[in-house]
C-alpha positions in Angstrom: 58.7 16.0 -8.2 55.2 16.9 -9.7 55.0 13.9 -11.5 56.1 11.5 -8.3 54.1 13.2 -6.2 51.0 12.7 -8.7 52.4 8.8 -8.8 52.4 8.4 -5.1 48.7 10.3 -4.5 47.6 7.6 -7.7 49.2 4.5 -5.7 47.8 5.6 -2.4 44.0 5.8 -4.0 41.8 3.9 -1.0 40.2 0.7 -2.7 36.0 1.0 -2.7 33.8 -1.3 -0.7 37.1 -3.0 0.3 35.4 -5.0 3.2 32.4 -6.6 0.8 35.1 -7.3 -1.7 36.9 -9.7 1.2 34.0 -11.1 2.6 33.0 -11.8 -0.7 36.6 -13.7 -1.5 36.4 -15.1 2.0 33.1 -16.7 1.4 34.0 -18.7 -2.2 36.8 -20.0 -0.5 34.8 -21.7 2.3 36.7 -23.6 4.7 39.8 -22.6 2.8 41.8 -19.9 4.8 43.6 -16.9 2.9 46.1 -14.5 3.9 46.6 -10.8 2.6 48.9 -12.0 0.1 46.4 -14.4 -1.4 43.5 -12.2 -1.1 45.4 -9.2 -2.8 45.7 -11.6 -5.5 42.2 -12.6 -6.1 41.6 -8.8 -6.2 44.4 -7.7 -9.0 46.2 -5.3 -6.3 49.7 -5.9 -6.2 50.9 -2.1 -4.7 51.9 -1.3 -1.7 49.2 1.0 -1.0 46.3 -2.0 -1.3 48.2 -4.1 0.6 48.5 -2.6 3.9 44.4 -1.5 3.2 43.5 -4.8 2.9 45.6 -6.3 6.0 44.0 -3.2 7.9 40.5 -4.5 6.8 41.3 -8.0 7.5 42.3 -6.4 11.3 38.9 -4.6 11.6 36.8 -7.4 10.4 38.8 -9.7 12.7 37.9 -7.2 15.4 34.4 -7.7 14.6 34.1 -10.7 14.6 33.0 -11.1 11.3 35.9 -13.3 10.0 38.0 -15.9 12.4 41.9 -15.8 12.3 42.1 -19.6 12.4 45.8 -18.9 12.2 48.8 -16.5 12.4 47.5 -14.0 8.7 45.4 -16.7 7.9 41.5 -16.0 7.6 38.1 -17.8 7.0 34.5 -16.4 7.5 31.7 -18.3 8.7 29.2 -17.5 6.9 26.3 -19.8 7.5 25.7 -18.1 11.0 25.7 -14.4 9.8 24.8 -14.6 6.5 21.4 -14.3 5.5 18.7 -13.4 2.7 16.3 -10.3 2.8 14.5 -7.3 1.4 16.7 -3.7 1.3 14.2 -1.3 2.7 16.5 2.2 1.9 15.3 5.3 3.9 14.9 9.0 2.2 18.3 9.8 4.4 20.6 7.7 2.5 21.1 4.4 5.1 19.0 0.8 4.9 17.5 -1.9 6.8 17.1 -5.0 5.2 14.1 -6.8 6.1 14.8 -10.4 7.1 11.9 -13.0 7.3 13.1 -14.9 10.3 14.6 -12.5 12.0 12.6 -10.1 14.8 14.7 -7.4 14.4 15.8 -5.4 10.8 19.3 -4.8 10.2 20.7 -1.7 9.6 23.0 -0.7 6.9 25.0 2.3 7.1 25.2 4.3 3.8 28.6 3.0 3.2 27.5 -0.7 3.0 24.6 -0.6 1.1 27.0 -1.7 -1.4 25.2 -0.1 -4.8 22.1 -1.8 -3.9 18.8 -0.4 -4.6 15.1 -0.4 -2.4 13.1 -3.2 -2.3 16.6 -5.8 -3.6 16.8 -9.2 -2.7 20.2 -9.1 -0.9 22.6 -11.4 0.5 23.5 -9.4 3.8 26.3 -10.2 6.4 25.7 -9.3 10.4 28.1 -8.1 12.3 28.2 -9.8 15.6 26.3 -7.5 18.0 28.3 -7.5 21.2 27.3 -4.1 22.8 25.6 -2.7 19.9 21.8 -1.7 20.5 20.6 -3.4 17.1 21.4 -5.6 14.7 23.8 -3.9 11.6 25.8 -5.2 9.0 26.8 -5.2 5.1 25.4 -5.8 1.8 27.5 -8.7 0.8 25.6 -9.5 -2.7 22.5 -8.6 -5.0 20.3 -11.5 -5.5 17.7 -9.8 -7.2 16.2 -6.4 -8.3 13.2 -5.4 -7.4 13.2 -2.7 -10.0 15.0 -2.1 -13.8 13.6 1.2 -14.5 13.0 4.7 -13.1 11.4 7.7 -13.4 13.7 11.0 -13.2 14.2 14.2 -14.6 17.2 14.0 -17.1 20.3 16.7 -17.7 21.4 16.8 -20.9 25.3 17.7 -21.3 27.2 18.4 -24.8 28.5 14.5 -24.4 26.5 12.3 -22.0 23.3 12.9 -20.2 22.4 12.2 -16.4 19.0 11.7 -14.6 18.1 12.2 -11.4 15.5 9.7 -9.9 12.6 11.0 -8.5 12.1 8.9 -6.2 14.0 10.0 -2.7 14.7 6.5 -2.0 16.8 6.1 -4.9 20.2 7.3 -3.6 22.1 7.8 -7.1 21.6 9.3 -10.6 22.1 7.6 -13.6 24.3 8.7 -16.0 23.1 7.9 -19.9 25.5 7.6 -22.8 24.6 10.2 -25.7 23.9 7.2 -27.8 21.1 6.2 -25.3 19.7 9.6 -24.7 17.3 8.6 -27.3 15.6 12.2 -28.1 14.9 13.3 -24.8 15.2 17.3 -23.8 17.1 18.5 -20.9 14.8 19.5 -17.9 12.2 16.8 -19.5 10.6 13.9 -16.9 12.0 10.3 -18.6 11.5 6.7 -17.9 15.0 5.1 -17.8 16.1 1.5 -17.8 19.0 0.6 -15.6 21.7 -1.6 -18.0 24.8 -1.9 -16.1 26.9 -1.0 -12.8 30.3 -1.0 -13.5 32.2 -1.4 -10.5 34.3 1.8 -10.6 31.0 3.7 -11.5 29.7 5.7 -9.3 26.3 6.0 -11.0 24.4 2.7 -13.0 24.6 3.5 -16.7 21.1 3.7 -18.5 18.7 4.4 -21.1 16.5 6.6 -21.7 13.3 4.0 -22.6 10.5 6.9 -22.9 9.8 10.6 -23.1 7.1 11.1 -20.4 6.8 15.0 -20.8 7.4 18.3 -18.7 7.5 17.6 -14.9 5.1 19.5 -13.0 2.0 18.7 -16.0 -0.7 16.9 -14.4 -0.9 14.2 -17.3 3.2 13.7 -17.3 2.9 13.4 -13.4 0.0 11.0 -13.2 1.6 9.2 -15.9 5.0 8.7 -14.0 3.0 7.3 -10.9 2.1 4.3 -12.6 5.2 3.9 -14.4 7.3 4.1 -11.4 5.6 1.6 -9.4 5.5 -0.4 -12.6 1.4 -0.2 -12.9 0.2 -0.3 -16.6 -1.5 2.3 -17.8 -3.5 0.6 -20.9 -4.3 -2.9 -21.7 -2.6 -4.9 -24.7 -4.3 -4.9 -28.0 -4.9 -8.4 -27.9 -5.7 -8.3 -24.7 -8.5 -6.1 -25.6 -9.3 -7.9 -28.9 -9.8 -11.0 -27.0 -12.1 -9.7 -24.2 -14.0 -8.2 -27.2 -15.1 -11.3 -28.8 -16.0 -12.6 -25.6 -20.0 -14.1 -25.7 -21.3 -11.8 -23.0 -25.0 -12.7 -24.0 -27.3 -14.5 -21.3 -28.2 -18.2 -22.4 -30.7 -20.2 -21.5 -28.3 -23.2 -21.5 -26.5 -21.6 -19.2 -29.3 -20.2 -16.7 -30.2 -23.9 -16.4 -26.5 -24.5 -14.7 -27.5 -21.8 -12.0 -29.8 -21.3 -9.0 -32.4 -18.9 -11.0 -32.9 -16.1 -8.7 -34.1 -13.2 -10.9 -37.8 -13.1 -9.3 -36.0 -12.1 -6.3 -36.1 -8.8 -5.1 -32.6 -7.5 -5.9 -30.6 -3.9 -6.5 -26.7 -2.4 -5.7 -26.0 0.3 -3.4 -22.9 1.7 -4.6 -20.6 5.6 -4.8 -22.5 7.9 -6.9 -20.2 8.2 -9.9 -18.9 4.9 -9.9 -19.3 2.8 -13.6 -18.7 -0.9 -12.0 -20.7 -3.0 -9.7 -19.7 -5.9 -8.5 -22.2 -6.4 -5.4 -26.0 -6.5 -5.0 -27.9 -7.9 -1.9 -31.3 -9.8 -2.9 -33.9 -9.6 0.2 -37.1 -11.7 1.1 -39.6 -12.2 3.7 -39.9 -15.7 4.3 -43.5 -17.1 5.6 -41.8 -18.2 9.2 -40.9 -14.2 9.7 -36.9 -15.1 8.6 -35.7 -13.8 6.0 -33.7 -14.8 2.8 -31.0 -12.7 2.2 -28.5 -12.9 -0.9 -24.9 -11.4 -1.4 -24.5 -11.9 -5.2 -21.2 -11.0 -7.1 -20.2 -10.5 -10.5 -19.4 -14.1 -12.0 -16.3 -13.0 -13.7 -15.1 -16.7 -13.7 -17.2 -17.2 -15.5 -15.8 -15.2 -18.6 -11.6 -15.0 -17.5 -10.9 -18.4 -18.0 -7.5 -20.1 -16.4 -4.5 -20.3 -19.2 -5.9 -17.3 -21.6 -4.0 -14.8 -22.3 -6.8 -12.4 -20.3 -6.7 -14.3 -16.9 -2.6 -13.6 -17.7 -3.1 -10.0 -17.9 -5.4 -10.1 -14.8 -3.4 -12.2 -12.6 -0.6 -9.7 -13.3 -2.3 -6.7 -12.7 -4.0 -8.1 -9.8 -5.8 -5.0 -8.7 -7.9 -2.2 -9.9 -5.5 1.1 -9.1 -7.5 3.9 -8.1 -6.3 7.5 -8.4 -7.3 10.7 -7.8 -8.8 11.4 -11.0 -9.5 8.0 -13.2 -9.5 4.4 -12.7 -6.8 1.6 -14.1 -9.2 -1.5 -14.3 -8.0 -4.8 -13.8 -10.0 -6.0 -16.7 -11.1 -4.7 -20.0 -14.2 -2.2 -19.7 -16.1 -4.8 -21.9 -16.0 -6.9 -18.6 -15.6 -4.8 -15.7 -18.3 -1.5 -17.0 -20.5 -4.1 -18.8 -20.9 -7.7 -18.7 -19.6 -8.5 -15.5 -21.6 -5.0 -14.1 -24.8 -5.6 -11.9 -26.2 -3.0 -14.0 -30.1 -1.9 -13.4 -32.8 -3.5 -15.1 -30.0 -6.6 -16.7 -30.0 -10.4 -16.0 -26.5 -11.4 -15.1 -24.3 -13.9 -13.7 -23.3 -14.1 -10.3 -21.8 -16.1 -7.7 -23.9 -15.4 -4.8 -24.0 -16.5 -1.1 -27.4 -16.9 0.3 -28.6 -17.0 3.9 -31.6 -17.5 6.3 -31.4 -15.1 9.0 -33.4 -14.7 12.0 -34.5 -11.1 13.0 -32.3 -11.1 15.7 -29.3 -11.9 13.0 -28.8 -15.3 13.6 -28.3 -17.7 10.3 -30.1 -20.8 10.4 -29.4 -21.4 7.1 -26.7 -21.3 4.4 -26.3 -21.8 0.4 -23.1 -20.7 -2.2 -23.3 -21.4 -5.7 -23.8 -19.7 -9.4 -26.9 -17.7 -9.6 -28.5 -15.6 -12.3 -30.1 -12.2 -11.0 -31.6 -9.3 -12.3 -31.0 -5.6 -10.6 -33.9 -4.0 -9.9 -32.4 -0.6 -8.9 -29.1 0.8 -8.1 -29.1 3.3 -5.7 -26.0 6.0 -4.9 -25.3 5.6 -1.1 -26.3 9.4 -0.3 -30.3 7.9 -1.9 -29.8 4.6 0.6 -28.9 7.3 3.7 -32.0 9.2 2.9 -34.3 6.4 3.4 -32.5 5.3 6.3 -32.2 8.8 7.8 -36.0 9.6 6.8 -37.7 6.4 6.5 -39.9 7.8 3.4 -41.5 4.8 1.4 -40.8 6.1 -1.9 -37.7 6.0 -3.7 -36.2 9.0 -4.4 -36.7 10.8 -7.9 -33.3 10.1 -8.7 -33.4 7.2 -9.3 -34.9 5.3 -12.8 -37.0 2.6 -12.3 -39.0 0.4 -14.5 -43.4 0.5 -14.0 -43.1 -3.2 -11.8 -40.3 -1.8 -10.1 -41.7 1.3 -9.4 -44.3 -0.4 -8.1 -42.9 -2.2 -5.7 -40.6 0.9 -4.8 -42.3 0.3 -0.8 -41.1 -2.7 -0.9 -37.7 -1.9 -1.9 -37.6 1.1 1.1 -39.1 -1.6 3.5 -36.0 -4.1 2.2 -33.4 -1.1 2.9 -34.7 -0.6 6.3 -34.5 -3.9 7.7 -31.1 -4.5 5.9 -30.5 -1.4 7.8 -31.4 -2.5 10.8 -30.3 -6.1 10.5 -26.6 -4.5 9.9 -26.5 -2.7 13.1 -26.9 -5.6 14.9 -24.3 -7.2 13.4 -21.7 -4.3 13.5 -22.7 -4.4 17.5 -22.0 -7.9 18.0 -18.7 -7.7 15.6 -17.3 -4.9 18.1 -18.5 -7.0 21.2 -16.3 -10.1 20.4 -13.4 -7.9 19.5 -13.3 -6.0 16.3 -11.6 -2.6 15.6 -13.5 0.3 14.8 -11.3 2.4 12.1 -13.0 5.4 10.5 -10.5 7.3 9.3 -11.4 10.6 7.1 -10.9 9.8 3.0 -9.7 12.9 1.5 -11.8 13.6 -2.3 -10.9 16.5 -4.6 -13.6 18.9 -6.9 -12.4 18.4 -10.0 -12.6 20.5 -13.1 -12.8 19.1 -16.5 -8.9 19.4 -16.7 -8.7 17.5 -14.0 -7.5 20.5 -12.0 -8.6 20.4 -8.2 -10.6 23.4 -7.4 -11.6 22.1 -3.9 -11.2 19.3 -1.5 -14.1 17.2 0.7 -13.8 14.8 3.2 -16.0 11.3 2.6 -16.9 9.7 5.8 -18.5 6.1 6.4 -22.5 6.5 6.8 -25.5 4.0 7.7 -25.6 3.0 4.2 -22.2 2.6 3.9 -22.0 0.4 6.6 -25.4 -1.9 5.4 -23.0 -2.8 2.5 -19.8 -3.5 4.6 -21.5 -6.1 7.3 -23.3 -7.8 4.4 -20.0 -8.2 2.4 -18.3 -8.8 5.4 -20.8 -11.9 6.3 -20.2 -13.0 2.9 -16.1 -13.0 2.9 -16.5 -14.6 6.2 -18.8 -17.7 5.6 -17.0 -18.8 2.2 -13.9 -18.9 4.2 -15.5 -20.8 6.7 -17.3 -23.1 4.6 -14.0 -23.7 2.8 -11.1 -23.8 6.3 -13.8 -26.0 8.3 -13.6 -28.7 5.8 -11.6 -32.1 6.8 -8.9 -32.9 5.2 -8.2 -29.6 4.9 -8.6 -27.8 1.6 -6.4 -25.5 0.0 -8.0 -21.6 -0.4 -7.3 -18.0 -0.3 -7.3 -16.2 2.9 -7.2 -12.7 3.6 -5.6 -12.6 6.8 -4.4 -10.2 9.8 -1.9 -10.5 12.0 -1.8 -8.9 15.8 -0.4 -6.0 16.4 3.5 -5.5 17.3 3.6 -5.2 20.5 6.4 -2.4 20.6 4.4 -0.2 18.1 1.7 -0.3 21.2 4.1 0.4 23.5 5.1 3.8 21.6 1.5 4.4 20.7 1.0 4.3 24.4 3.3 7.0 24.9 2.3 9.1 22.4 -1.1 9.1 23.4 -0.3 9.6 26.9 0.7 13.2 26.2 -3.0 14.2 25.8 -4.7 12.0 28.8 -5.5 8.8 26.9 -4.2 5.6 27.6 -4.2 1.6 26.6 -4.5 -1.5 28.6 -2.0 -3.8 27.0 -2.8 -6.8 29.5 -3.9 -9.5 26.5 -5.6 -8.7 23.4 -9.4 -8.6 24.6 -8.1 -5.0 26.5 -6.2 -4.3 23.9 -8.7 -4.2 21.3 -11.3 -2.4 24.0 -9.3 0.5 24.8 -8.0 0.9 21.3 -11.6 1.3 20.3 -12.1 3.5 22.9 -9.2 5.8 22.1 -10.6 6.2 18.8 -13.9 7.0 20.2 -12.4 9.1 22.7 -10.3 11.3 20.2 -13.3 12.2 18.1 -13.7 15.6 17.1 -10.1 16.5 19.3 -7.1 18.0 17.6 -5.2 14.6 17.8 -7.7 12.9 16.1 -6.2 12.2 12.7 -2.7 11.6 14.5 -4.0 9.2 16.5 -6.1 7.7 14.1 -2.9 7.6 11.7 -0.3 6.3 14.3 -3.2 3.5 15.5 -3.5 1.8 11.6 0.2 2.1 11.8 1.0 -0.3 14.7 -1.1 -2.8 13.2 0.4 -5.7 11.2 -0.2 -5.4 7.3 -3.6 -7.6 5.7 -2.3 -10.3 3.2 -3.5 -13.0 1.5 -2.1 -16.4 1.9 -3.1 -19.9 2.3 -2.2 -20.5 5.6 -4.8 -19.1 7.9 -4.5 -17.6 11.3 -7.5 -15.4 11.1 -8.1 -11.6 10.9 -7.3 -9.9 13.8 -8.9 -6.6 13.2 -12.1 -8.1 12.2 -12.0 -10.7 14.8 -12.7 -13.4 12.5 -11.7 -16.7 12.8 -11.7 -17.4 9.0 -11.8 -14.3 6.4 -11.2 -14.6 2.4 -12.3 -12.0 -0.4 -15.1 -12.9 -2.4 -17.1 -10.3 -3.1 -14.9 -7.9 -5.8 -14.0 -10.2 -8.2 -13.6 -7.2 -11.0 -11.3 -5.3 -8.9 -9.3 -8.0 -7.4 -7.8 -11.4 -8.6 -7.9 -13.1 -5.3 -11.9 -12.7 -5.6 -11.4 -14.6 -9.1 -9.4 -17.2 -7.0 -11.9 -17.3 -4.3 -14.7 -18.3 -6.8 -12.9 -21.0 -8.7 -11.8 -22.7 -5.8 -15.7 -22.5 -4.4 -16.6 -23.6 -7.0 -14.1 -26.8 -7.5 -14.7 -27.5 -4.2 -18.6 -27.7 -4.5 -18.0 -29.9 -7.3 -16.3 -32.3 -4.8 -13.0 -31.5 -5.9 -9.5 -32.6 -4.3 -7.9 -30.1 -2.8 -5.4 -28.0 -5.7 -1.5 -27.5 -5.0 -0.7 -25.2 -2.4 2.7 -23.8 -3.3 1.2 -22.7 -6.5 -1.6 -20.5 -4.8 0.8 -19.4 -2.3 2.8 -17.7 -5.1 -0.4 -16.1 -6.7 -1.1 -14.7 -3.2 2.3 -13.4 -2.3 1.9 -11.4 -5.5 -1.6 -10.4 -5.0 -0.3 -9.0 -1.9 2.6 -6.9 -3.3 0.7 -5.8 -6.2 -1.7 -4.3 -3.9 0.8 -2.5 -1.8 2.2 -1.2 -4.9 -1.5 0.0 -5.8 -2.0 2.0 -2.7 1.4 3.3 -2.7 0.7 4.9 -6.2 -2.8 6.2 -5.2 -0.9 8.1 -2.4 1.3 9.6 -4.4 -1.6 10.6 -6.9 -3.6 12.3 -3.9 -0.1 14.2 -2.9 0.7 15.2 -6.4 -3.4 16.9 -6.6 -2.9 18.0 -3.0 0.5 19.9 -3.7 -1.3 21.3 -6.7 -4.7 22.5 -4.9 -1.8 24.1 -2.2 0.1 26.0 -5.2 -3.0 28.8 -5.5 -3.3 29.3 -1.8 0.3 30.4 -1.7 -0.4 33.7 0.1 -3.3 32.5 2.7 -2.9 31.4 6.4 -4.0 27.9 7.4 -4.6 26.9 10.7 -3.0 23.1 11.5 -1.9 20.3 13.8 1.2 19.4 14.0 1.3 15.6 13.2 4.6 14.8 13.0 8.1 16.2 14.8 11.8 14.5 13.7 15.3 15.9 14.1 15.0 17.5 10.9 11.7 19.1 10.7 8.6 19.2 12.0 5.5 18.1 9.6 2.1 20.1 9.7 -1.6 18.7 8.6 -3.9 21.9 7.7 -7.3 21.1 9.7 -9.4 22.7 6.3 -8.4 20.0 3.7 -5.9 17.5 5.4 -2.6 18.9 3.4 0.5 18.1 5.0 3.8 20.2 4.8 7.0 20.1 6.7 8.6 23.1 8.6 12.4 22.4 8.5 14.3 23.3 12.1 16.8 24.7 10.2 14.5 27.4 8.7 13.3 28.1 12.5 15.7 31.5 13.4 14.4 32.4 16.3 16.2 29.9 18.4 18.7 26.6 17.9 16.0 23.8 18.3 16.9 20.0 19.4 14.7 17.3 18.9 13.1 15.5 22.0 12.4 12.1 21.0 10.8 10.7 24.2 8.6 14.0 24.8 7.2 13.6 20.6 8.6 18.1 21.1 11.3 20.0 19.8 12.3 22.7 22.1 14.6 25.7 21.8 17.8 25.7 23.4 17.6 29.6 25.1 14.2 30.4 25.5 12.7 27.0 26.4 9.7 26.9 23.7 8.5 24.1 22.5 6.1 22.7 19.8 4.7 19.3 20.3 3.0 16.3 18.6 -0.8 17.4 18.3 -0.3 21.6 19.1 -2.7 23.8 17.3 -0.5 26.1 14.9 -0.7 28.6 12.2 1.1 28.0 8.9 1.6 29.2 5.3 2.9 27.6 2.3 6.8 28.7 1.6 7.4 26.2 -1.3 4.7 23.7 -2.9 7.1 20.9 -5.3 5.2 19.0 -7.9 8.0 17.3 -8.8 9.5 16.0 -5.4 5.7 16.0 -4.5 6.6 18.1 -1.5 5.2 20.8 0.5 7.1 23.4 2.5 5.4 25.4 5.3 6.3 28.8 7.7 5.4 29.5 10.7 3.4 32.7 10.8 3.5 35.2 13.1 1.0 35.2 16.0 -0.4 38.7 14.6 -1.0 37.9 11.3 -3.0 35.1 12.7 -6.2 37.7 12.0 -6.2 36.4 8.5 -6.5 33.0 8.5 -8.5 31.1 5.8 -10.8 28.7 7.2 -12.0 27.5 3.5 -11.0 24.2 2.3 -12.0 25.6 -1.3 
């Protein structure tokens, strides 16, 4: 009886991802119907079991519409209308949308249909008809494409096999390695593993383990693993290296006589104190009819990273600096980005500058781009630019070095910062007049030691000087584009560009915001853009600031580059490119040659190609700013794990049916308190009221309330923080120190 019963509960086994599997079938045979028998075939199950599942799968998916019983047992799918191609977006609670370019709407994909794909997969998905459903859902049918082949995770290491769990929450599944392919690795160590097969009765991806990354938790192993798991390098390839070495970075005369000769011209950077790179300085003169000559002037790096060498590869690929909390990945070798193509003090160099004529009221009455040679007369920090600004002294400050001629003329340097100064404001004030946002959001900086251990946190805000520099780059991105897109026929180029924001996102930002007496006027975009500058005026210095500042950047459309342009919307520019950090960013490097090209009286260069080059610009950047995230969560996390037993006071900036998350006002940490760790009462999330509120005694924390926390449990690995409530009474003892 055992052994019949064992037979039967073998026979009886339900047949995985059954649906996808029929679909699938359906699909290859095209206008050619099957029946169950047929079908059964195609899928090697002949018991009796599988049968009767798949004729009960070929009932539901008749149900819902998703396959046509043309006749009696006989089915076809039609698959041009419900099929489609997109990107899987999976959420840290296990389910999907896949993100479909000409579709409004995502679909969503239950966890039972994702179907053993992986975030950020090109997928073949199939739509279910939506009838009375509220959104659009379906299936993953197929996997065009991964996004990804390897993983970071922390591996467990069994007598026989091995398996690593991903550190990444968005990866659903572990990966289970062969002993053969365990390669060395120590249980409980932090590994990079490459995914090598699925089998289809697997319940895990079989991999190997592809490098040793260290201990989890150790700041080098961790900072390490950021890069790898966004797939960032970390160092640059010895030939790489070899070839940017041998590189002629001298200045030659033969050369200089190419270029507009500018090095007479008053000229020095403004710049972060402890940066080692600069790619911008601003030339300024006092022309005899009371205008005055103004010049943007970049680092030439054309110049030197020459198209079809195996440098301009390694670029291209990189595509952006990636900056972290405690060091910098360069796009380019430090022979170019710290030294030849730096506008270091007191050195001739080669630029690509953009030179204007501006009236003192701001308006250009004349414009020139070219090659230029310039020579840096200082380079001042932007706290010594805010102290002439803020004092209006006519010295420099001692701080900075300056040769005898240009310590001379350190008056006239002052006087040149001044009127820049001045000039600026008058620009930012017509650029918020015809429509521009006004985002100053709060950058969070760490003290560190010389381990790289955080020892305390500071907030960097946007000043005077900081904004001279903006409005000057700003003019500079904006004329080359314009000089470029007003051009008949049209010419091919590199825009940066900015879409309007989604108009639902408003709708819930309203409603948010509503809860603490602001509103928007979403009549057209002219109100729009006036009352979302005023709400962030409005919410200055008020607890919500940071939420609202946070949920504002998030209802607007992402920045890309791309040839096509439709303008920047949060600039309010008609035509916007990126010219003006070549080092840091390729599609600066693309910007100057086709300038350049085009000033030669060039043709205009293939589109599709650049398209590509800017679609991977684009992703490369969000891939960069993802990992810097991480890297300030991972030193946040850590600065949290010695303040353990102290009492923070905080805002609550977040509330889901899960947990609500907390952002301590002192240094900008953020923790989540998890409902179910609330005993006090049964709590059920309000979603229209932003609240949670407890089912017997009717309290209630909200979006923006003032609260007291302490750390329960700070997670380098999952890069998480945990946070407590803390009882009214022990509210005596808060720590008001963000050190």
């Amino acid at each position: 009886m055992g052994r019949r019963s064992n037979s039967q509960k073998k026979q009886s086994k339900r047949v995985e991802n059954l649906s996808v599997k029929i679909l699938q079938i359906l699909k290859k045979s095209g206008k050619i119907a099957l029946n169950y028998k047929q079908i059964s075939a195609k899928l090697h199950l002949t018991d009796a079991s599988s049968r009767n599942q798949i004729i009960k799968s070929l009932a539901k998916l008749a149900a819902q519409q998703q396959i046509n019983e043309i006749a009696p047992g006989k089915f076809i799918i039609e698959v041009s209308s419900h099929t489609y191609t997109g990107i899987v977006d999976v959420t840290t609670k296990g389910h999907a949308y896949v993100i479909v370019e000409d579709l409004e709407e995502d679909i969503f994909i239950p966890k039972n249909s994702i179907n053993r794909a992986l975030n950020g997969d090109e997928v073949e998905v199939y739509m279910y008809r939506r009838r009375r459903r509220a959104k659009n859902e379906g299936e993953i049918t197929k996997i065009l494409k991964r996004k990804r082949t390897e993983f970071i995770g922390v591996i467990q290491v069994k007598e026989k096999f091995a398996f690593v769990s991903m550190q990444d929450q968005k990866v659903y599944t572990d990966f289970f390695i062969p002993k053969d392919r365990i390669n060395g690795a120590k249980d409980g160590e932090l590994v990079l593993v490459s995914m090598d097969d699925w089998p289809e009765k697997a319940d895990s991806p079989f991999g190997t383990v592809k490098e040793v990354l260290g201990t989890p938790g150790e700041h080098e192993t961790e900072i390490h693993a950021i890069l790898l798991q966004y797939g960032l390098p970390y160092e640059f390839p010895k030939k790489v290296e070899e070839y940017a070495n041998k590189l002629d970075t001298s200045i030659q005369k033969e050369e200089i006589a190419k270029r507009r000769d500018m090095r007479d011209t008053l000229t020095f950077t403004i710049d972060p104190k402890d940066a080692k790179d600069f790619d911008d300085a601003l030339s300024f003169k006092t022309l005899k009819n009371g205008n005055y000559e103004i010049g943007i002037h970049i680092a030439d790096v054309s110049h030197y990273v020459k198209p079809g060498t195996i440098l301009d590869d390694e670029a291209y690929e990189r595509a952006t600096s990636v900056y972290l909390v405690d060091r910098v990945v360069p796009m380019l070798p430090e022979v170019l980005s710290n030294n030849a193509c730096s506008l270091r003090p007191h050195e001739e160099k080669y630029t690509f500058s953009a030179v204007f004529e501006i009236t003192p009221n701001t308006k250009i009455v004349n414009e020139w781009f070219g090659r230029t040679v310039t020579y840096s007369d200082a380079r001042f920090a932007y706290e010594e630019a805010q102290q002439i600004i803020e004092t209006g002294e006519s010295t420099i400050p001692a701080s900075i070095s300056l040769t005898g001629e240009a310590y001379q003329a350190s008056a006239e340097i002052t006087e040149a910062v001044l009127k820049l100064d001045e000039l600026a404001k008058v620009m930012r004030e017509a650029r918020m007049k015809s429509g521009a946002l006004s985002f100053d959001k709060t950058e969070v900086k760490f003290q560190l030691n010389e381990n790289n251990e955080p020892t305390g946190v500071f907030f960097k805000t946007s000043k005077d000087a900081n904004k001279l520099i903006e409005e000057f780059m700003l003019l500079a991105n904006k004329k080359v584009a314009e000089f470029i897109g007003k051009q008949t026929p049209k010419k091919t180029f590199v825009y940066r560009i900015h879409d309007e924001p989604n108009e639902e996102k408003l709708v819930a930002l309203q409603n948010i915001v509503s809860q603490f007496g602001h509103s928007l006027n979403l009549q057209n975009k002219k109100t729009v853009t006036s009352s979302l500058n005023k709400l962030l005026s409005d919410v200055k210095g008020q607890k919500e600031q940071n939420m609202v500042d946070t949920l504002a950047i998030r209802t607007m459309s992402k920045a890309v580059y791309t040839t096509q342009n439709i303008g920047h919307y949060g600039l309010s520019f008609d035509y916007y490119s990126h010219f003006t950090s070549p080092i840091r960013r390729y599609p600066d490097v693309m910007a100057h040659r086709l300038l350049q090209h085009y000033l030669d009286a060039g043709k205009s260069v293939d589109e599709t190609q650049y398209e590509e080059k800017c679609k991977h610009s684009s992703e490369m950047e969000g891939l960069a700013a993802n990992a810097e995230r991480d890297s300030i969560k991972f030193m946040q996390i850590k600065f949290m794990q010695d303040h353990q037993n102290e009492i923070f006071a905080g805002v609550i900036s977040g509330v889901t049916e899960w947990g609500i998350y907390v952002e301590i006002t002192a240094n900008k940490c953020e923790g989540m308190i998890r409902l179910r760790d609330l005993n006090d009462d049964h709590y059920l999330f309000i979603q229209e009221k932003y609240a949670i509120v407890g089912k017997k005694t009717g309290k209630e924390y909200q979006l923006g309330d003032n609260v007291y926390v302490r750390v329960k449990n700070a997670d380098l690995i999952k890069r998480h923080l945990d946070f407590t409530f803390v009882d009214p009474n022990e509210q005596e003892e808060l720590v008001y120190s963000t050190n």
